[in-house]
C-alpha positions in Angstrom: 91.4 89.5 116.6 93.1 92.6 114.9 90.8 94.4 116.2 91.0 93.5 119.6 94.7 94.4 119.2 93.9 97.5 117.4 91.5 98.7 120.5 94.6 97.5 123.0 96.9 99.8 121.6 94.9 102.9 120.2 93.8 104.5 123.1 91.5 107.9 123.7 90.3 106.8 120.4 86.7 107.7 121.5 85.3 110.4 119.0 87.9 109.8 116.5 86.2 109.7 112.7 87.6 106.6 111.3 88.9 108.6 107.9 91.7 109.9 110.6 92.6 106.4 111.9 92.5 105.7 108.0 94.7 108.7 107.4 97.0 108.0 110.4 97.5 104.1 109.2 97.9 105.0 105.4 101.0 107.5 106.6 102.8 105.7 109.5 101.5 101.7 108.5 102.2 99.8 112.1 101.6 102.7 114.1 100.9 101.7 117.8 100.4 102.8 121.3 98.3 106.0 119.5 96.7 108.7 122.0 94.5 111.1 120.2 94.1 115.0 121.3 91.6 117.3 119.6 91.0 120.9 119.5 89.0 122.5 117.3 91.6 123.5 114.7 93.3 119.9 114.7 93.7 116.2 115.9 97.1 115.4 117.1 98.0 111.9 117.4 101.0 110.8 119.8 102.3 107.1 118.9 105.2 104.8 118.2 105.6 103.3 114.8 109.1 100.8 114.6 110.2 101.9 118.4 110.0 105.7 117.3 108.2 108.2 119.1 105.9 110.7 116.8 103.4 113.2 117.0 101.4 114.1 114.1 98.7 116.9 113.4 96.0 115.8 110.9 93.2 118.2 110.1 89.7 117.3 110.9 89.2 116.0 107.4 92.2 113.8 107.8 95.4 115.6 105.8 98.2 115.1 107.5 99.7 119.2 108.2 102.9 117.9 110.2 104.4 115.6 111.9 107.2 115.1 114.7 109.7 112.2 115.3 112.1 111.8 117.8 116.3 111.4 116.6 118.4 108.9 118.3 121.8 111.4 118.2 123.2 109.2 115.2 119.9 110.3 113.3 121.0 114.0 113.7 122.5 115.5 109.9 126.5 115.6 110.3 126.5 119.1 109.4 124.1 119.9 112.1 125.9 118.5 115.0 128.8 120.1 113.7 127.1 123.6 114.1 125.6 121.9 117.7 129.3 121.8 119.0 128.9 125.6 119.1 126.5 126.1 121.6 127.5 122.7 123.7 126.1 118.9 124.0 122.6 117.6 122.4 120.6 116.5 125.3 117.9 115.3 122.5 116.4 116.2 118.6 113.3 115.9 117.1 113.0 116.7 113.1 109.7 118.8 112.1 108.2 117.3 108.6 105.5 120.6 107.5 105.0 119.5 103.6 108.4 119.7 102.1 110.6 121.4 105.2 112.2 120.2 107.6 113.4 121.4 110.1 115.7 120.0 113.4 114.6 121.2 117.0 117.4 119.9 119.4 118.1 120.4 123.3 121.9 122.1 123.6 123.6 122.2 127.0 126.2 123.8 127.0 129.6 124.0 129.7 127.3 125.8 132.3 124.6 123.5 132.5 122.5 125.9 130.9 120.0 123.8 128.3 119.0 125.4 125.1 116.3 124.6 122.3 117.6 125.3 118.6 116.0 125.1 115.6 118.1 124.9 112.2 116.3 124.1 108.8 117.9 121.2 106.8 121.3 122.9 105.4 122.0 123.9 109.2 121.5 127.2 109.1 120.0 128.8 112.8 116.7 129.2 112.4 116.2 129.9 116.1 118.1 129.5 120.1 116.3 130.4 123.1 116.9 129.1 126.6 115.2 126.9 128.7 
């Protein structure tokens, strides 16, 4: 029967060793909803795990390089949002996990309707602001 719900939920899973579904399980336990990409550098999974969006780039072998999870706004570091009221209002965040960084891609607009992606590492300094 868990599998049955395993097959339900894990779709595009076609072609997909089982060490990376191991790998994928092992690092976000109760991952569902997963859609699997490939290319021939990496395999990018895109899934919910506790009602959170992620996306998470395992190498062929199955070691996990990064991964991506969506913020609610109350998720976003203090100090960053501070620095945010800068540049205008967070539409959205994302934080980047690459081994022991992080770093906090948000969606700025500012008074002119004019949206913006920043990046700031994880004592809010600006890594990066382009517009949209």
């Amino acid at each position: 029967m868990i599998d049955i719900l395993k097959n339900m939920f894990n779709r595009n899973a076609k072609g997909i060793a089982k060490s990376l579904e191991t790998a994928l399980y092992s690092k976000f336990p109760g991952a569902i909803n997963i859609e699997w990409n490939t290319n021939e550098e990496y395999r990018e999974a895109i899934f919910y795990c506790k009602e959170v969006e992620y996306i998470a780039k395992f190498s062929k072998e199955g070691d996990l390089l990064e991964y991506k999870k969506n913020l609610s706004l109350r998720d976003v570091p203090e100090s960053i949002q501070k620095k945010c009221l800068e540049y205008g209002e967070i539409m959205s965040a994302i934080s980047i996990y690459s081994g022991y960084e992080i770093i906090y891609e948000l969606i700025i607009r500012n008074n002119f309707m004019t949206r913006f992606v920043i990046l700031f590492d994880k004592n809010a300094n600006l890594l990066e602001k382009k517009q949209l």
